[in-house]
BALOBA-1460 file (C-alpha; in Angstrom, 3 decimals):
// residues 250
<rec num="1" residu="x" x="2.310" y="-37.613" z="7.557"/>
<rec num="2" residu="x" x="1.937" y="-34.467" z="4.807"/>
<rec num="3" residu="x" x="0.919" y="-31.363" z="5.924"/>
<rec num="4" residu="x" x="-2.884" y="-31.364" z="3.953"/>
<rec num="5" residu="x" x="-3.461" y="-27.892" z="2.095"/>
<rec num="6" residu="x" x="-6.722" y="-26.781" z="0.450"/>
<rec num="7" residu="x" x="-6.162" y="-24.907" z="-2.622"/>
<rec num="8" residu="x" x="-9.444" y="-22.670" z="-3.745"/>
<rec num="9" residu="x" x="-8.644" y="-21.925" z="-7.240"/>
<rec num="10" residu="x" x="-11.217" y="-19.366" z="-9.164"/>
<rec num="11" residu="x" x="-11.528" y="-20.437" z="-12.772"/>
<rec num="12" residu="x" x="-13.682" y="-18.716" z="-15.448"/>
<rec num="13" residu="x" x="-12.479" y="-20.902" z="-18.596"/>
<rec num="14" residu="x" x="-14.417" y="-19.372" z="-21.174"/>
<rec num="15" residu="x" x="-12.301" y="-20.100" z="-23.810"/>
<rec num="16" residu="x" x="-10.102" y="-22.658" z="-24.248"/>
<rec num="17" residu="x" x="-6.924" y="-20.644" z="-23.590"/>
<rec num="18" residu="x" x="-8.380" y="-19.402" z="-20.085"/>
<rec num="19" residu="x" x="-8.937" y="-23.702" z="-19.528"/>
<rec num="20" residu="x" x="-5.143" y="-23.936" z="-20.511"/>
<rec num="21" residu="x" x="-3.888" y="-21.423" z="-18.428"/>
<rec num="22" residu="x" x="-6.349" y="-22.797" z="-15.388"/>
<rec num="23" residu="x" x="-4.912" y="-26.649" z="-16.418"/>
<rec num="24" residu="x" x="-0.756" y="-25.253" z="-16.279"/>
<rec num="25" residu="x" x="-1.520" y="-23.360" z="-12.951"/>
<rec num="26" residu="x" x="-2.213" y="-27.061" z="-12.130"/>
<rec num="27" residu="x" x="-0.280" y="-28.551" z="-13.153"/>
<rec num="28" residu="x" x="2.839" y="-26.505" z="-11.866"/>
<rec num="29" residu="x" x="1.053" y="-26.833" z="-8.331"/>
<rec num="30" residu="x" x="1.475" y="-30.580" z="-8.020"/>
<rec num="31" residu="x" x="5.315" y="-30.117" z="-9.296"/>
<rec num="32" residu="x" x="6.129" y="-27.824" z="-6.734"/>
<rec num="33" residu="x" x="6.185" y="-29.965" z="-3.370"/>
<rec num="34" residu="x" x="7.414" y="-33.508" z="-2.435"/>
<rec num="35" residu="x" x="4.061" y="-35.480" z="-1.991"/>
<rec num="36" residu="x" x="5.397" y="-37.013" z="0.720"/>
<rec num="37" residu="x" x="5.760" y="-33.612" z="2.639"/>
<rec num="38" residu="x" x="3.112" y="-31.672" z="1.654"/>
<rec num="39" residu="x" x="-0.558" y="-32.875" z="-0.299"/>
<rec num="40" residu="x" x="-2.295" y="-30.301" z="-2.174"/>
<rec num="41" residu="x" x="-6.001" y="-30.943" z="-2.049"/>
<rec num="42" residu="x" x="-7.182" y="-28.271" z="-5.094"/>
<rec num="43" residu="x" x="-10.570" y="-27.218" z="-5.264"/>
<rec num="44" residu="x" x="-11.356" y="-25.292" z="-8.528"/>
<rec num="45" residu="x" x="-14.589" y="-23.425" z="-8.896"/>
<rec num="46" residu="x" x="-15.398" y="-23.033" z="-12.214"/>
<rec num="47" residu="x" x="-17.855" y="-20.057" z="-13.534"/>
<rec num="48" residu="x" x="-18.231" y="-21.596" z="-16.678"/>
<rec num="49" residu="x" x="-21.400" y="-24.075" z="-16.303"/>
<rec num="50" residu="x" x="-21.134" y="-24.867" z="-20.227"/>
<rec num="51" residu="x" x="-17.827" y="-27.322" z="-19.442"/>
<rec num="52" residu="x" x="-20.332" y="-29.158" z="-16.316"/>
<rec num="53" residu="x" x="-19.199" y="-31.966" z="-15.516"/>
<rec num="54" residu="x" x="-15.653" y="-31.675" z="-16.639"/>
<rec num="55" residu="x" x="-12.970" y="-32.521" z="-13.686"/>
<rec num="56" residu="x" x="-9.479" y="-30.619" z="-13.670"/>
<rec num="57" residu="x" x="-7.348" y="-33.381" z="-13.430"/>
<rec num="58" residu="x" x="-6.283" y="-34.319" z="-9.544"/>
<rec num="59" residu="x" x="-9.125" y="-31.463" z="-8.725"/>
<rec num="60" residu="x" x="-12.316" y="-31.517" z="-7.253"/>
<rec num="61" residu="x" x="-14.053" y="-29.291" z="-9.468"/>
<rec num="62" residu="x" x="-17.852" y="-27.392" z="-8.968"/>
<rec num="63" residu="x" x="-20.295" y="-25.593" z="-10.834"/>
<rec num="64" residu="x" x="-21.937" y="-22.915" z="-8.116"/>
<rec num="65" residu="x" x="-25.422" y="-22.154" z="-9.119"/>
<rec num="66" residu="x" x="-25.034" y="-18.693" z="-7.778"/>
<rec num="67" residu="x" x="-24.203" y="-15.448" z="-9.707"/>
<rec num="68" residu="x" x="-19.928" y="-15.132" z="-9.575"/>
<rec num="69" residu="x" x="-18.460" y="-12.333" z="-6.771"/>
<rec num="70" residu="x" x="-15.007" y="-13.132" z="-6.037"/>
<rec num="71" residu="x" x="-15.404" y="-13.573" z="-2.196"/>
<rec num="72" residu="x" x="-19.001" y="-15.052" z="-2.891"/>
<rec num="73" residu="x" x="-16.912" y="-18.015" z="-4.396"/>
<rec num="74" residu="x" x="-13.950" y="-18.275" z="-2.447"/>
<rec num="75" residu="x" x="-16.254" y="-18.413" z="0.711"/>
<rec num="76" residu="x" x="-18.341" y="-21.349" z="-0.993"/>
<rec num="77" residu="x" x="-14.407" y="-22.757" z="-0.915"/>
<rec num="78" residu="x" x="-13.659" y="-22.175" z="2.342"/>
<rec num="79" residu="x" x="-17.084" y="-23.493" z="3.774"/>
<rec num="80" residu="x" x="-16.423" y="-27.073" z="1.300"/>
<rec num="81" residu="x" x="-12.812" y="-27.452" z="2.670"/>
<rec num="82" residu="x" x="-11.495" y="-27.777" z="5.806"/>
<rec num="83" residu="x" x="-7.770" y="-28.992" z="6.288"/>
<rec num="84" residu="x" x="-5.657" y="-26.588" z="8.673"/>
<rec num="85" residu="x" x="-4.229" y="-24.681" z="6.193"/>
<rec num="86" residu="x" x="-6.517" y="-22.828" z="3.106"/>
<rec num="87" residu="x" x="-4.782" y="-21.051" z="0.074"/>
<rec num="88" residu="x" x="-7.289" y="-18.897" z="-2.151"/>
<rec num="89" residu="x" x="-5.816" y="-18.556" z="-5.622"/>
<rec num="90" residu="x" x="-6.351" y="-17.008" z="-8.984"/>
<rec num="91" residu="x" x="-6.145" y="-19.472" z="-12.227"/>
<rec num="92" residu="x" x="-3.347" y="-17.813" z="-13.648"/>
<rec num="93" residu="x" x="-0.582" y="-18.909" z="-11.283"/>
<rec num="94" residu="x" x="2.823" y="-20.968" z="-11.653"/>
<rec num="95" residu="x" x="3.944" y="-22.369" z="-8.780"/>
<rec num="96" residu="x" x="7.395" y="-22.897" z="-7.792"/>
<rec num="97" residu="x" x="9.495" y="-25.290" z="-6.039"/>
<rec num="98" residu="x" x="9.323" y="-25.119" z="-2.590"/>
<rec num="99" residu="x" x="7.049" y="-22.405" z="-2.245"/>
<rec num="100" residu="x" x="4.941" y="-23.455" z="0.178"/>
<rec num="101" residu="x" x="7.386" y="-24.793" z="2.529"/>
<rec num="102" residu="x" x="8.522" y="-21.817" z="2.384"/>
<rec num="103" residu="x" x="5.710" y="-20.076" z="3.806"/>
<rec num="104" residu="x" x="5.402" y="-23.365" z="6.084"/>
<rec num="105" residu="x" x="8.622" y="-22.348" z="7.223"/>
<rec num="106" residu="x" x="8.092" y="-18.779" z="8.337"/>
<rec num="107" residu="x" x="4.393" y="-19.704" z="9.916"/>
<rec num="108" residu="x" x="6.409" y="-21.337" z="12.159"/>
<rec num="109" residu="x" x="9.152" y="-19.545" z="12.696"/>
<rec num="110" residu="x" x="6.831" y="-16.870" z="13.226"/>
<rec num="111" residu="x" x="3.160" y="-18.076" z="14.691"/>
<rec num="112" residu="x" x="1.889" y="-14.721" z="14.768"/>
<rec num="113" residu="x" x="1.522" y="-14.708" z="11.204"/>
<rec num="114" residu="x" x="-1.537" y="-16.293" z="9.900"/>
<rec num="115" residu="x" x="-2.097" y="-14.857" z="6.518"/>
<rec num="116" residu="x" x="1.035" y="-14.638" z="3.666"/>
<rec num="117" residu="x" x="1.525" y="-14.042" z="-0.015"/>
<rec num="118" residu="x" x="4.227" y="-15.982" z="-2.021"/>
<rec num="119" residu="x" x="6.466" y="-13.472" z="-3.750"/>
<rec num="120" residu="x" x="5.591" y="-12.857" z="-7.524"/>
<rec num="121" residu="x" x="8.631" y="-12.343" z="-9.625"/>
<rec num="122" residu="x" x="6.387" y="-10.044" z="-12.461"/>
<rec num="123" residu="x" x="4.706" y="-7.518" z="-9.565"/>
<rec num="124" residu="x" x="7.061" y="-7.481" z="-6.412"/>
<rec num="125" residu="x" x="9.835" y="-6.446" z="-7.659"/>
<rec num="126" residu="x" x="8.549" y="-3.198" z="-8.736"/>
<rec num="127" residu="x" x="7.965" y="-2.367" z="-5.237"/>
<rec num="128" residu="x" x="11.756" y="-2.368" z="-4.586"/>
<rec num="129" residu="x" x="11.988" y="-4.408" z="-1.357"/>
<rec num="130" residu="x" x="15.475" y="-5.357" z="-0.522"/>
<rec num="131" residu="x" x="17.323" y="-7.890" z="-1.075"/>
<rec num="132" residu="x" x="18.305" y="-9.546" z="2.601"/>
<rec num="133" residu="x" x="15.133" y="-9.511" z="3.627"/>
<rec num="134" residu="x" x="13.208" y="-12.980" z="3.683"/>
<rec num="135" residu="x" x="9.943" y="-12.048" z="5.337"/>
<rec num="136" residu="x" x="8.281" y="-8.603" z="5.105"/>
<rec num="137" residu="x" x="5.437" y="-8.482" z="7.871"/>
<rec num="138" residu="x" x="2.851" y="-5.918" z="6.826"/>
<rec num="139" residu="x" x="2.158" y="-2.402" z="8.494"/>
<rec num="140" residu="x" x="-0.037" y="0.294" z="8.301"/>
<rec num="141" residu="x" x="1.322" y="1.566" z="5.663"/>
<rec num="142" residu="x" x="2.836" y="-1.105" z="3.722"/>
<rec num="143" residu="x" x="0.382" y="-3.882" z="3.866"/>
<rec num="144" residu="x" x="-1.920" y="-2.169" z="1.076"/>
<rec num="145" residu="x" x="0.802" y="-1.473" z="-1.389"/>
<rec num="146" residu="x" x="1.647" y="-4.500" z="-2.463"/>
<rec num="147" residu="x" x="2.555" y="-6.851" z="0.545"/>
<rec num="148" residu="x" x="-0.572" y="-8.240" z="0.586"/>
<rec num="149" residu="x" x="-1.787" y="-9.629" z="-3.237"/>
<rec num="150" residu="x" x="-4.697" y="-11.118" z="-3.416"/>
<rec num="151" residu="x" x="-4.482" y="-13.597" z="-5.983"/>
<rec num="152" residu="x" x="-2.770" y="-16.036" z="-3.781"/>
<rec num="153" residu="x" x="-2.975" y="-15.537" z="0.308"/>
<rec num="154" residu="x" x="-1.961" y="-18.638" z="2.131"/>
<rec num="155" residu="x" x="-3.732" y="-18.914" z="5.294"/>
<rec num="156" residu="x" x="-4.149" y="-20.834" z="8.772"/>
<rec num="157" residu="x" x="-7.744" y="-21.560" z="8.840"/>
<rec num="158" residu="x" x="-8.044" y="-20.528" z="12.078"/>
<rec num="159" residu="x" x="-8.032" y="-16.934" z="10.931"/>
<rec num="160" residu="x" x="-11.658" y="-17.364" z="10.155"/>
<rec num="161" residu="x" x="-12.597" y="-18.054" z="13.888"/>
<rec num="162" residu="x" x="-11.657" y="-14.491" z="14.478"/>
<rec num="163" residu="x" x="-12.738" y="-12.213" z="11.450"/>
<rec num="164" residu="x" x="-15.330" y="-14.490" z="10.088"/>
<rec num="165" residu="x" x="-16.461" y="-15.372" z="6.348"/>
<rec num="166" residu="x" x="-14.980" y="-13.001" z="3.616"/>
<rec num="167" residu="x" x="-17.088" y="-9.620" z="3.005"/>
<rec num="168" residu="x" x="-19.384" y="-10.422" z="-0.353"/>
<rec num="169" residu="x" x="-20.281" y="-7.491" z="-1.307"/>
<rec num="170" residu="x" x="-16.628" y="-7.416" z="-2.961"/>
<rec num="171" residu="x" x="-17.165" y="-9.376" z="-6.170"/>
<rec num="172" residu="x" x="-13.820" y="-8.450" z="-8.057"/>
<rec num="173" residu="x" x="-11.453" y="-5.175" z="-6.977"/>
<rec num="174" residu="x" x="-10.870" y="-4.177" z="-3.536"/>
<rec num="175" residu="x" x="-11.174" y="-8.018" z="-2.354"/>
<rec num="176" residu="x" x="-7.726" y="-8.134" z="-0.903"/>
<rec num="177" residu="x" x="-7.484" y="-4.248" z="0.108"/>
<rec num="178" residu="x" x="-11.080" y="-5.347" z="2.431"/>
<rec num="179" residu="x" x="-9.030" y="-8.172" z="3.584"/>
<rec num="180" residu="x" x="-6.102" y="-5.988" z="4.309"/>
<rec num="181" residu="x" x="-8.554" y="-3.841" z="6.548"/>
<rec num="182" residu="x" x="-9.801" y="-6.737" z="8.168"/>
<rec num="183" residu="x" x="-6.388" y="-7.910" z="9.189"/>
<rec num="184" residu="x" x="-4.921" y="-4.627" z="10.101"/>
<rec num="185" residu="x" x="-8.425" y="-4.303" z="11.917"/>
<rec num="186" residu="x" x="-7.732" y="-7.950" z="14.012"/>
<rec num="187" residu="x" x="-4.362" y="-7.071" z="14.666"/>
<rec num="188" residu="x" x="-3.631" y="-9.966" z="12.774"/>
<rec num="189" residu="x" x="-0.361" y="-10.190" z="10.826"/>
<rec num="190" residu="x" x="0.780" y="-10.802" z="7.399"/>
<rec num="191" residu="x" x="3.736" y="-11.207" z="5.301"/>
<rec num="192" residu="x" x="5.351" y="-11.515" z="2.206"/>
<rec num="193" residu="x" x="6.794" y="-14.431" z="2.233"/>
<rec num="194" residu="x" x="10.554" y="-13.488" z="-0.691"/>
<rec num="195" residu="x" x="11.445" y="-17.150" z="-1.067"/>
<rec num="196" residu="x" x="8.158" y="-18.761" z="-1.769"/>
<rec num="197" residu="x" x="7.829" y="-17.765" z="-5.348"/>
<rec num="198" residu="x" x="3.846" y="-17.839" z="-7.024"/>
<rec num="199" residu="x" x="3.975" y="-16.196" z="-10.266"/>
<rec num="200" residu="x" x="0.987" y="-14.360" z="-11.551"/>
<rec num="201" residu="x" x="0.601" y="-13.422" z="-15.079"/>
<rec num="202" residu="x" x="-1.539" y="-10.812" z="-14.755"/>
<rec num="203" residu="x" x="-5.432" y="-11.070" z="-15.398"/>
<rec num="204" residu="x" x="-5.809" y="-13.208" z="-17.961"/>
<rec num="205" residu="x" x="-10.102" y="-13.390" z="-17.728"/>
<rec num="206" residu="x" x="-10.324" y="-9.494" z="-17.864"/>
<rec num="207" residu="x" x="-10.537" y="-9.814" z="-21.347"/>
<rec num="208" residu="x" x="-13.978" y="-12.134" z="-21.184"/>
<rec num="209" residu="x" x="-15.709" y="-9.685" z="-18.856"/>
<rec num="210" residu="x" x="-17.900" y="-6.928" z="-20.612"/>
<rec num="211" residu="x" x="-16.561" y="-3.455" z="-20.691"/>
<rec num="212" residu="x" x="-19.763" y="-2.825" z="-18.566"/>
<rec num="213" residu="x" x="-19.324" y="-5.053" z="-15.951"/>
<rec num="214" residu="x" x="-15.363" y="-4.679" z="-15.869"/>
<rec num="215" residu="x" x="-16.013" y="-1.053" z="-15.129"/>
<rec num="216" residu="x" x="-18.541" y="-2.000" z="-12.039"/>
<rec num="217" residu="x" x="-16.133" y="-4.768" z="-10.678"/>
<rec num="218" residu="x" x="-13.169" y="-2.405" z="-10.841"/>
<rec num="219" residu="x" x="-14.328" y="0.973" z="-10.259"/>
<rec num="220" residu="x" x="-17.268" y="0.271" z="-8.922"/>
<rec num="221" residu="x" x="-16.238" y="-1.634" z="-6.054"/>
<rec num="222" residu="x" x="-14.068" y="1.546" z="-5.166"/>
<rec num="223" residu="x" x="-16.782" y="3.452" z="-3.797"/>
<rec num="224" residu="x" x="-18.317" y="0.075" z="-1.837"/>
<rec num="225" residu="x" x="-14.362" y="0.319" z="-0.151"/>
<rec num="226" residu="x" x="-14.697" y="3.494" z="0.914"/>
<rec num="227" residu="x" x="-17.978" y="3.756" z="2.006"/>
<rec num="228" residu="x" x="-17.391" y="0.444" z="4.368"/>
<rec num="229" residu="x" x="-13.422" y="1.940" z="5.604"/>
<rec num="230" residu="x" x="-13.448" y="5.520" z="4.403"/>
<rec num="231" residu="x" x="-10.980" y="6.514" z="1.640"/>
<rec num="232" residu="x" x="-7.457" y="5.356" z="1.500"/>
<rec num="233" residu="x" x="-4.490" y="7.435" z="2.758"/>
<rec num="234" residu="x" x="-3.293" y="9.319" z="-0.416"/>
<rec num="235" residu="x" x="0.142" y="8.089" z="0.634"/>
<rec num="236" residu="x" x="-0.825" y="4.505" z="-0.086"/>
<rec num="237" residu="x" x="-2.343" y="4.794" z="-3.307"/>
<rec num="238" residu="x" x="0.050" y="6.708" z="-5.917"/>
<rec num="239" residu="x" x="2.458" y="3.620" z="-5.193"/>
<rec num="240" residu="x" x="0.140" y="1.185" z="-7.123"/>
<rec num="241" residu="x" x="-2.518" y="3.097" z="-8.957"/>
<rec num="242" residu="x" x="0.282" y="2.433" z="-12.387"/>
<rec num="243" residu="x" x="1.132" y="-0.900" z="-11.445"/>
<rec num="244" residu="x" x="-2.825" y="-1.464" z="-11.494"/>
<rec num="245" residu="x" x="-3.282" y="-0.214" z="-14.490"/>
<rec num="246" residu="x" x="-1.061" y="-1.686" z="-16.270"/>
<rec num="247" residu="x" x="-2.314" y="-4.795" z="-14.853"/>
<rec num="248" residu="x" x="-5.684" y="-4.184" z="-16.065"/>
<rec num="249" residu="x" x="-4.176" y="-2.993" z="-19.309"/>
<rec num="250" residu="x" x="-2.152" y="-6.209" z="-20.383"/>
């Protein structure tokens, strides 16, 4: 029998380029894996209600009536899903060969980890991890500068028994560093998985987001962070304050 995955993918296909980039992230997902090993069940949420009742193709794809927050909607995915293993995604993702039997791999090699990014070939190697190793497992002091990405965390569902639903009052920025928290918080651990390659191209629906708004669901959500864990070690931050910018930026 496959192993069964659910894969929460948040979509915002306001124009027809964001639909394209949400249909390839697709489409590369169901290349990826041998069917007969491993079944992807995708579920896309999609914030734009003006394409209602259009289906991704091989998707099951809903229209939430609620206002968009990033962990809003990937906890309507989690509750609407509920195979073993749960991977919460951004659209703008290409997935490749093998990578989540990769991660597969090291979950059980390694059942202590229950939460794991793929390794993005654009953003990790900036962080200058070396070569030999296959699995980074996240510490105190790494696990916020880039181990853990949070546009596609692969996760035993289980996890939720112990830390419970994601936090919503982080709608965009500081998601993953929350989750990062949590974990560290749990004693929970996660890893960077090196072979188990996800691509990301980089924030692709910034661009239909009010300057406004972007400012409150980047910025903004800062000060929610740090009022809920305090303010991050000064160490941490430097690392990735120009990756995120230039992130932002593209």
């Amino acid at each position: 029998m496959p192993v069964k995955i659910d894969i929460i993918i948040l979509s915002y296909a306001k124009t027809e380029l964001l639909k394209q980039i949400t249909l390839e992230g697709i489409e590369s997902l169901f290349l990826s894996e041998d069917p007969d090993h491993i079944q992807f069940e995708p579920l896309v949420i999609e914030s734009n209600a003006a394409l209602f009742p259009y289906q991704y193709p091989n998707t099951r794809t809903i229209y939430p009536d609620e206002k968009f927050g990033f962990n809003k909607y990937l906890n309507i995915g989690i509750t609407q899903t509920d195979n073993a293993y749960i991977c919460l995604c951004n659209n703008d993702l290409i997935y490749h060969q093998n990578w989540a039997s990769e991660i597969l791999n090291a979950m059980q090699e390694n059942p202590n980890i229950k939460s794991a990014n793929p390794y993005c070939s654009y953003f990790h190697p900036q962080l200058k991890i070396s070569s030999p190793k296959r699995i980074v497992i996240g510490t105190t002091k790494n696990l916020l500068n880039g181990i853990l990405t949070g546009w596609c965390i692969f996760l035993k569902r289980e996890i939720f028994d112990t830390i419970g639903l994601l936090d919503e009052q982080f709608e965009f920025w500081y998601a993953d560093k929350d989750f990062g928290r949590t974990l560290l918080n749990y004693k929970i651990d996660h890893a960077l998985i090196i072979p188990a390659k996800v691509d990301h191209l980089g924030n692709q629906t910034h661009t239909a987001i009010n300057e406004k708004k972007l400012s409150y669901l980047t910025h903004g959500q800062k000060i929610i962070f740090e009022k809920k864990w305090g303010k991050e070690p000064v160490a941490l931050w430097p690392k990735v304050k120009h990756l995120i910018k230039r992130l932002l930026n593209d």
